[in-house]
RODO-2510 file (C-alpha; in nm, 4 decimals, decimal comma):
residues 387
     n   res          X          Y          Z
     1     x    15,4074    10,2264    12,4848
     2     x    14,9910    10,2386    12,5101
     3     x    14,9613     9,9874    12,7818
     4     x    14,7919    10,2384    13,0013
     5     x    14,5346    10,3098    12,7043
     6     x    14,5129     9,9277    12,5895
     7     x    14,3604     9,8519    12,9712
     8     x    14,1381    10,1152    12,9735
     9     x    13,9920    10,0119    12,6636
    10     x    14,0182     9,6671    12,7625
    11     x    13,7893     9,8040    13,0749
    12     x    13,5386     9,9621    12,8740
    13     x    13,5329     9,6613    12,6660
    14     x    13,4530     9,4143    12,9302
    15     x    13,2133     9,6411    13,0689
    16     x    13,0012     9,6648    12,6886
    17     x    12,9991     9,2522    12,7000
    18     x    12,8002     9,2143    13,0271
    19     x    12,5690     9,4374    12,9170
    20     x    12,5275     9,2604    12,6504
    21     x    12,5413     8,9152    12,8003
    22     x    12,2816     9,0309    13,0465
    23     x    12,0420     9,1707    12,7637
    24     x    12,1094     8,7860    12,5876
    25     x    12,0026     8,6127    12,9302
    26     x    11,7293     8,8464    12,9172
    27     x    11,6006     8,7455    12,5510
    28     x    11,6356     8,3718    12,6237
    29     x    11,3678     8,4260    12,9033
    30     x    11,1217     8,5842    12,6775
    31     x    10,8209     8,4179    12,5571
    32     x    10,6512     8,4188    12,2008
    33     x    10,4676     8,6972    12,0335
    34     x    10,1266     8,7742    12,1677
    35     x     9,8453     8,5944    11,9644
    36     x     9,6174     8,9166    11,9461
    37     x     9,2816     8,6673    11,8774
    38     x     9,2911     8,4881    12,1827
    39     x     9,2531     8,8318    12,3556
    40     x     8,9505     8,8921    12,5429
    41     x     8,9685     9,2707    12,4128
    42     x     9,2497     9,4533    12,2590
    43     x     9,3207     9,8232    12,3779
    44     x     9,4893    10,0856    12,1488
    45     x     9,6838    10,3870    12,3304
    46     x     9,6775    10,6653    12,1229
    47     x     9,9404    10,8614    12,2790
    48     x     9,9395    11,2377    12,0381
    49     x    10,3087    11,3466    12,1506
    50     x    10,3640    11,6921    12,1007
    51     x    10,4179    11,9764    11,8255
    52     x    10,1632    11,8549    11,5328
    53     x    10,1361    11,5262    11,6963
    54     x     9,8335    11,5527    11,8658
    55     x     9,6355    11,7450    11,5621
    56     x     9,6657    11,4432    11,3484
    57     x     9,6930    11,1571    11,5616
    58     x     9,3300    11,2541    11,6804
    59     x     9,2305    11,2146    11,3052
    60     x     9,3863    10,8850    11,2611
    61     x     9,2088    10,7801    11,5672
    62     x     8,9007    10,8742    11,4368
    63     x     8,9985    10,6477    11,0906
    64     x     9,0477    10,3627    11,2942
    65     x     8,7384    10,4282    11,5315
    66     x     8,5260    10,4420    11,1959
    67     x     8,6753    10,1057    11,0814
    68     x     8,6493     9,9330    11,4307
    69     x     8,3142    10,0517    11,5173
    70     x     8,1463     9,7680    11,5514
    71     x     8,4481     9,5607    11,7499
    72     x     8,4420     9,8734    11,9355
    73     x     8,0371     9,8514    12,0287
    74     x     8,1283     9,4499    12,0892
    75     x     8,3941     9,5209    12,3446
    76     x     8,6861     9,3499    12,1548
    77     x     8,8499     9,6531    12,0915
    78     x     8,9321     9,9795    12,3515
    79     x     9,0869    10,3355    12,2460
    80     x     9,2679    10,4620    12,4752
    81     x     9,4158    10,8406    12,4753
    82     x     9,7567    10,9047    12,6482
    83     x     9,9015    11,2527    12,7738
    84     x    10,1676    11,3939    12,8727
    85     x    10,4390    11,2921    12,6174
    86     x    10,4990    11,6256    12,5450
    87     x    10,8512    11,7616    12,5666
    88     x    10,7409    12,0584    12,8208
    89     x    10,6401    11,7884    13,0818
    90     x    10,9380    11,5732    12,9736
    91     x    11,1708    11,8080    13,0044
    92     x    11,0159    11,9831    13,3702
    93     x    11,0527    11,5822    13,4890
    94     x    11,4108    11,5489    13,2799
    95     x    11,3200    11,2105    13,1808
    96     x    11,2159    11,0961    12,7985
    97     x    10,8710    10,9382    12,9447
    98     x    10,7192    11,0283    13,2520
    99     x    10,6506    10,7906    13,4251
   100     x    10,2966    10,7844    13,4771
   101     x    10,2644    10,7547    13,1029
   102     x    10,4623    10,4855    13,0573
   103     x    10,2252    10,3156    13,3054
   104     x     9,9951    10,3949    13,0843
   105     x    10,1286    10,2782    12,7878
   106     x    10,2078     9,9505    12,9541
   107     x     9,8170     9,8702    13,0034
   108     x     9,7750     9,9369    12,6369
   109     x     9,8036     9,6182    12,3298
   110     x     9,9151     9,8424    12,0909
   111     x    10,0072    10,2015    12,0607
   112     x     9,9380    10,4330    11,7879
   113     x    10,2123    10,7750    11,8755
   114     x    10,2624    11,0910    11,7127
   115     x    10,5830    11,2531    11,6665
   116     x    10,7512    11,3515    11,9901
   117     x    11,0579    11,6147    11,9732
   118     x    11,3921    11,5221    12,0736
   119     x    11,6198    11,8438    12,1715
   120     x    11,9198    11,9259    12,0145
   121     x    12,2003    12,1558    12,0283
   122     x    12,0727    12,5091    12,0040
   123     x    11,7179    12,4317    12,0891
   124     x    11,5706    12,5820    12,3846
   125     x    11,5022    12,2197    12,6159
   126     x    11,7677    12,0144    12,8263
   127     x    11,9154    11,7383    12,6654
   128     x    11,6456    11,4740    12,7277
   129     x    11,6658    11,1400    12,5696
   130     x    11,4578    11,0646    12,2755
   131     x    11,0875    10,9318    12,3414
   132     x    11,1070    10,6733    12,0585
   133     x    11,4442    10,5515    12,1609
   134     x    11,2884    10,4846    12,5619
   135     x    10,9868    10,3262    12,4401
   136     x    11,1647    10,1228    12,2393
   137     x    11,4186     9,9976    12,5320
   138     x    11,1459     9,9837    12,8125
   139     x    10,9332     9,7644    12,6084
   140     x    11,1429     9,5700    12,4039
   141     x    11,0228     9,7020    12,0450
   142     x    11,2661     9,5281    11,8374
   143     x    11,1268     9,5584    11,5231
   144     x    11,1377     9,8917    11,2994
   145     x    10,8851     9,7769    11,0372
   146     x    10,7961     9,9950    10,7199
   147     x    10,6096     9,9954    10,4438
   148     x    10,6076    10,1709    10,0674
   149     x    10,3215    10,1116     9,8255
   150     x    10,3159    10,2449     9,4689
   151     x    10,0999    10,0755     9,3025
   152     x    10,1323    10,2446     8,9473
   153     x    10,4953    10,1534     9,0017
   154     x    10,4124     9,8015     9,0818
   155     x    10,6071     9,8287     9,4179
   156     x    10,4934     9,7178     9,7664
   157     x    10,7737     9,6311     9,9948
   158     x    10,7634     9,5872    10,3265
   159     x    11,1098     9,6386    10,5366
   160     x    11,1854     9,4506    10,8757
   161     x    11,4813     9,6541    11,0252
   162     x    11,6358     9,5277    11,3219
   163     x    11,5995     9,8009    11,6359
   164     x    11,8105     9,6816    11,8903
   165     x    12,1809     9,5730    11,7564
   166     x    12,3696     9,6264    11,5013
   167     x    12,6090     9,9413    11,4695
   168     x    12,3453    10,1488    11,7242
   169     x    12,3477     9,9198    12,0016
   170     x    12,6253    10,0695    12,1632
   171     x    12,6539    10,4193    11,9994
   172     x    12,7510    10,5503    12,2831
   173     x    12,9953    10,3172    12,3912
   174     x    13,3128    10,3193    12,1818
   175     x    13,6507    10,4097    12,2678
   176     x    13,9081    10,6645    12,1749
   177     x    14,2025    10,4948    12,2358
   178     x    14,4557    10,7175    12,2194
   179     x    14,3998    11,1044    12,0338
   180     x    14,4603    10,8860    11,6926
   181     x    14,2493    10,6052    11,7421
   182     x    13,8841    10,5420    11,8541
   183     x    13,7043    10,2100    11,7714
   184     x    13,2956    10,1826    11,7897
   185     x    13,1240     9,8069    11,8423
   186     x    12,8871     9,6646    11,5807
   187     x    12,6510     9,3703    11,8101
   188     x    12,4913     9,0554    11,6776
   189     x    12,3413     8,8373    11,9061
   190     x    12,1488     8,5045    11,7504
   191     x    11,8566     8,5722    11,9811
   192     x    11,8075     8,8905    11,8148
   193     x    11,9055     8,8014    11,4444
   194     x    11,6465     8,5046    11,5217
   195     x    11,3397     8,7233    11,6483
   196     x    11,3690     8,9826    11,3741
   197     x    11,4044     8,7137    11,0675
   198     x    11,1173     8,5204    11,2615
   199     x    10,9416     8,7862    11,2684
   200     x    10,9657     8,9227    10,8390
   201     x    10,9167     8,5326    10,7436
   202     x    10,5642     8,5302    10,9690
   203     x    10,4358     8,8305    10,8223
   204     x    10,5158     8,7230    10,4483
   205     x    10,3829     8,3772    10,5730
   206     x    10,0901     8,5315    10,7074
   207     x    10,0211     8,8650    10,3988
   208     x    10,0205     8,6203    10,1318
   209     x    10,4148     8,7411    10,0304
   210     x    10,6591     8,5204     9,8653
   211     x    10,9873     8,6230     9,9229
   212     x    11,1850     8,7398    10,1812
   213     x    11,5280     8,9115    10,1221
   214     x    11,8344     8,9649    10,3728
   215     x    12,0680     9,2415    10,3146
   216     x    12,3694     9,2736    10,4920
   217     x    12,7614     9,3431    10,3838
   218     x    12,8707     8,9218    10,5360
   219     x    13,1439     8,9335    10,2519
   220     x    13,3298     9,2025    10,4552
   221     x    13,1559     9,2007    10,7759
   222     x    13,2434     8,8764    10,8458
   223     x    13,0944     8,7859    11,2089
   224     x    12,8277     9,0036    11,2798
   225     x    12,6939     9,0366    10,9483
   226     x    12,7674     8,7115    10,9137
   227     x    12,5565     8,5523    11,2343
   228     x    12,2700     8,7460    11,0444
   229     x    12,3167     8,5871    10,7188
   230     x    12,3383     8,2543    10,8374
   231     x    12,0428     8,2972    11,0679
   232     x    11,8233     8,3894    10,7731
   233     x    11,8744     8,0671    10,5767
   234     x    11,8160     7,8122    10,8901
   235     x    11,4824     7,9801    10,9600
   236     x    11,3743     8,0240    10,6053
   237     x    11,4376     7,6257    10,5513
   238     x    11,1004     7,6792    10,7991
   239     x    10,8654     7,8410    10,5561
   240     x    10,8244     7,6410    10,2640
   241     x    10,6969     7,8350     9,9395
   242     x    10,8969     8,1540    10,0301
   243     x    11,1657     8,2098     9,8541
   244     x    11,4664     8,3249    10,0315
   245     x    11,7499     8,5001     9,8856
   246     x    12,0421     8,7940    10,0053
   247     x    12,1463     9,1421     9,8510
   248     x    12,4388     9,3625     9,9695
   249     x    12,4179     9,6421    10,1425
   250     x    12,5421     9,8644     9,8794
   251     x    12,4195     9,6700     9,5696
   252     x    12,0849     9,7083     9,7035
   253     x    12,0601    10,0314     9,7014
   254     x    12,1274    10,0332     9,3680
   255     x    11,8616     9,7500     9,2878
   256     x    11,6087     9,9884     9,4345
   257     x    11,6397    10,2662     9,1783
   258     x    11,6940     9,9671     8,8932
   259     x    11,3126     9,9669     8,7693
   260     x    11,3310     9,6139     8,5985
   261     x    11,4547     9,4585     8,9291
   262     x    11,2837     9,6393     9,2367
   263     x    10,9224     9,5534     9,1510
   264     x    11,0844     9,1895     9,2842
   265     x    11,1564     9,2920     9,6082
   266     x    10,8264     9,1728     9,8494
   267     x    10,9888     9,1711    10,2347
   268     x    11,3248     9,2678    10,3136
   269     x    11,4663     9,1827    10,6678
   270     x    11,8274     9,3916    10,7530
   271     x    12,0633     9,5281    11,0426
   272     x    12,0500     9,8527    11,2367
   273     x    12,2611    10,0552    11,0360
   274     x    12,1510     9,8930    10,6737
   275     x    11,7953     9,9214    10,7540
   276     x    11,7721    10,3022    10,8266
   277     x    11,9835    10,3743    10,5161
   278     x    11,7745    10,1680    10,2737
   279     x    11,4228    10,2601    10,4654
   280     x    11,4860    10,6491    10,3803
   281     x    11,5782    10,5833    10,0579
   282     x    11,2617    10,3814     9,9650
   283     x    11,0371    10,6495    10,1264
   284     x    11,1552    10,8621     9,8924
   285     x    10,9775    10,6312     9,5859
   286     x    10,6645    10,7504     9,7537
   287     x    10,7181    11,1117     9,8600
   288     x    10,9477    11,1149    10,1030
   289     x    10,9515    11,0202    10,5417
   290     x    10,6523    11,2662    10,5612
   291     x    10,4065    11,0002    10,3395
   292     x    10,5670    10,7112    10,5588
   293     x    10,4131    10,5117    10,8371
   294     x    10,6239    10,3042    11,0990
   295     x    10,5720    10,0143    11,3372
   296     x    10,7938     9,9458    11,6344
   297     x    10,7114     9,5863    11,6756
   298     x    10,7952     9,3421    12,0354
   299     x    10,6925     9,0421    12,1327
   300     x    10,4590     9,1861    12,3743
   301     x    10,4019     9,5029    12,2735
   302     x    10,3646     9,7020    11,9664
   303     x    10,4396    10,0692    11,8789
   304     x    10,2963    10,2341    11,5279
   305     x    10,3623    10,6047    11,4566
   306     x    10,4814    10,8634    11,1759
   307     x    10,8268    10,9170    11,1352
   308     x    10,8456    11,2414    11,0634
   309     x    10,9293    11,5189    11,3408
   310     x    10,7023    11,6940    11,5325
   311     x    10,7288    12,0183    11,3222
   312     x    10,6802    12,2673    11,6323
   313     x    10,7042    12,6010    11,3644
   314     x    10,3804    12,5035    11,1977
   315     x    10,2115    12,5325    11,5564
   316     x    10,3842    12,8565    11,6654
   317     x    10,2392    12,9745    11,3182
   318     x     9,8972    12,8447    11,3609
   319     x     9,9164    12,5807    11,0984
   320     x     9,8879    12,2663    11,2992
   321     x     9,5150    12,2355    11,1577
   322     x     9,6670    12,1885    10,8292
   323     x     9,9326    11,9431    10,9152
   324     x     9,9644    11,6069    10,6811
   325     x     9,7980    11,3087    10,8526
   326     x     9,9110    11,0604    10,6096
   327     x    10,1996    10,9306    10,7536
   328     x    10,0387    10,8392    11,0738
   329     x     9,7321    10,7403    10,9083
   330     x     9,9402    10,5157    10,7279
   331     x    10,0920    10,3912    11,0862
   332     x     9,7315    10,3192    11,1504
   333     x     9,6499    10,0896    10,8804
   334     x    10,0081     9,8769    10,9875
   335     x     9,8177     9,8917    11,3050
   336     x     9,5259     9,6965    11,1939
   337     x     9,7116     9,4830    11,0191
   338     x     9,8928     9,4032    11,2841
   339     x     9,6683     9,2367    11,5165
   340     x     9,4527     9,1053    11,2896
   341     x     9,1857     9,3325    11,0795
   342     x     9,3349     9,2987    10,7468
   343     x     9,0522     9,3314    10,5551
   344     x     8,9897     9,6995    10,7440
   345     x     9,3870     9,7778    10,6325
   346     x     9,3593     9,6908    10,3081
   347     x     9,0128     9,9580    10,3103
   348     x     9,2476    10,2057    10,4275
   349     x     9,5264    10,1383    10,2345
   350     x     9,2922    10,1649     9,9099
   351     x     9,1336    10,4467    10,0488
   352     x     9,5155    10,6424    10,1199
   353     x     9,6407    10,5727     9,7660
   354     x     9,2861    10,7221     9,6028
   355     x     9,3241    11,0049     9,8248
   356     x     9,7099    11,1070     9,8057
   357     x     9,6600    11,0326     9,4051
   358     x     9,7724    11,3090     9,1809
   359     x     9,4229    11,3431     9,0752
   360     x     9,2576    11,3457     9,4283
   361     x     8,9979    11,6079     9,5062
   362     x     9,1711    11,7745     9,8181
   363     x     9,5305    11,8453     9,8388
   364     x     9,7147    11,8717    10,1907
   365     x     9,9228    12,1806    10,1632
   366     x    10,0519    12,2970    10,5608
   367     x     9,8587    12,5837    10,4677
   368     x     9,5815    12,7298    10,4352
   369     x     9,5971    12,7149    10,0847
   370     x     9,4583    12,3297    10,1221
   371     x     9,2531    12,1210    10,3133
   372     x     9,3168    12,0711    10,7030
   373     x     9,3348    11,7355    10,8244
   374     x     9,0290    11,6728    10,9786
   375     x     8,8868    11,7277    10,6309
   376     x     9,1711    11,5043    10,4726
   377     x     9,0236    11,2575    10,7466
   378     x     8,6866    11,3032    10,6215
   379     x     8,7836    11,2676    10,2745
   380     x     8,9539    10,8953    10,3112
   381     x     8,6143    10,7726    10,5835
   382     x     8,4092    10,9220    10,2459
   383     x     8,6291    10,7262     9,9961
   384     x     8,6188    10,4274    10,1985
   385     x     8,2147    10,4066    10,2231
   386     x     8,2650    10,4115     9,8728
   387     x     8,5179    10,1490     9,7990
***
């Protein structure tokens, strides 16, 4: 009776495996992570996007420059500013980066980005694809990595969420069927389940962290969720004193609000799908996505930027001065983490929970009613000096 629409599933289908087979040949030729010491010098794009991107990435890079100066004045380290992200030249050339930036981008280490805007329906651009979803296919960023500190709370998690698979992967690519019945594809491959776990057990390994937690739904989603689970416990037999253990998807977001159990939580490594629920949800613990900072992590290169939008009504109003840097301020001190200045992030984290304290001597408002952000920025070099 459907034979017609069974084959033309069956078509699109076949057509979603050898992509997929083709990205798993493609992950089986990678190499390892970059070791960031053996570098001769290490260059940081700072690549401002557009809307309020550009007002208060320039103030994180001027953190960062503070904390580096000396590796700067040594050579090891290189800023490097990007432009051209924004979405009136991305949406003149129709494509989501240019591609002279993403030259650019290429010749950087690491990348510290502002918010970029995506169009939607209604808005006055083309439909151009999303900035942070191209950067993170043309180079490989795999790993959605965020943290939430609270001290007075006792909380400090940091969340691996896998950027590549899961129940995005192929968003795009289901099927209706017939009028009654569409399907959409959930992917697990074990290169990617390996990479992502690898990569949440090396940073606990390497932060001093002892436990690492999987969350998935493997009781019901039975292969994909499944491959995950299984993956987790071979690699944590690997990394002796962490403790290793697995939450459900919808029991741990309920452990999260349980205040006797969520000061347990350390790293927490999950799917797609899981790991944007949960990540929003723990933001909120610490004021929300606009107090959040995010790192898109590869094995080659490395992506660290709010994750917030772009907010283009506070610079059609003249408020972009005034514009919260935290949240990519907070990217920046993942950043330094990252490839190896730990004692400089841990400055800046101190520094970003004395400042945003309820008691702190300049509030960030969006208005003029409060500090702008190059004073904010002055505030946390001050506190710093200090620490």
């Amino acid at each position: 009776m459907y034979n017609e629409q069974i084959e033309a599933a069956k078509e699109k289908f076949g057509q979603l495996l050898e992509k997929q087979l083709k990205r798993v040949e493609e992950m089986k030729a990678q190499g390892g992570f970059v070791d960031y010491k053996s570098l001769e010098k290490i260059v940081i794009g700072v690549c401002g996007g557009d809307g309020i991107g550009p007002a208060i990435t320039g103030q994180a890079q001027r953190v960062l420059e503070y904390l580096l100066k000396g590796e700067v004045e040594k050579g090891k380290v290189e800023f490097k500013v990007i432009d051209g992200l924004t979405i009136e030249r991305r949406a003149a050339e129709m494509k989501a980066i240019p591609d002279d930036v993403l030259a650019e981008l290429k010749q950087c280490d690491v990348i510290l980005k502002g918010p970029t805007t995506t169009p939607r329906k209604g808005d006055p651009w083309p439909n151009v694809e999303s900035a942070n979803v191209a950067m993170r296919k043309e180079l490989d960023l795999f790993a959605n990595v965020r943290p939430v500190r609270i001290p007075e709370q006792g909380i400090d998690w940091t969340f691996y969420r896998e950027n590549t698979e899961g129940g995005y992967a192929a968003g795009k690519e289901g099927v209706n069927v017939t009028e009654d019945l569409g399907v959409d594809f959930t992917i697990a491959t074990s290169q990617g389940c390996d990479r992502i776990i690898r990569a949440a057990f090396e940073f606990a390994k390497n932060n001093g962290k002892t436990r690492v937690t999987a969350v998935t739904k493997a009781n019901i989603i039975k292969t994909t969720d499944g491959k995950f689970l299984d993956t987790f416990y071979n690699i944590a037999k690997e990394y002796e004193g962490i403790t290793a253990d697995d939450w459900y998807i919808d029991i741990m977001t309920a452990k999260l609000v349980d205040e006797k159990r969520r000061r347990d939580f350390q790293v927490v490594v999950l799917p797609n799908l899981y790991g944007d629920i949960i990540t929003d949800e723990a933001a909120e613990f610490q004021g929300g996505v606009g107090t959040a900072g995010s790192a898109n992590l590869g094995k080659k290169y490395a992506m660290f930027e709010a994750i917030h939008g772009s907010a283009p009504r506070m610079v059609k109003e003249g408020r972009d001065q005034y514009a919260d840097p935290c949240s990519v301020i907070r990217a920046g001190a993942m950043l330094l983490a990252h490839i190896g200045y730990n004692q400089e992030a841990d400055k800046l984290y101190k520094a970003l929970d004395i400042c945003t304290a309820a008691d702190s001597k300049l509030k960030i408002t969006g208005r003029d009613t409060g500090c702008t952000s190059a004073e904010f920025a002055d505030y946390i070099m001050e506190t710093i000096e200090n620490l």
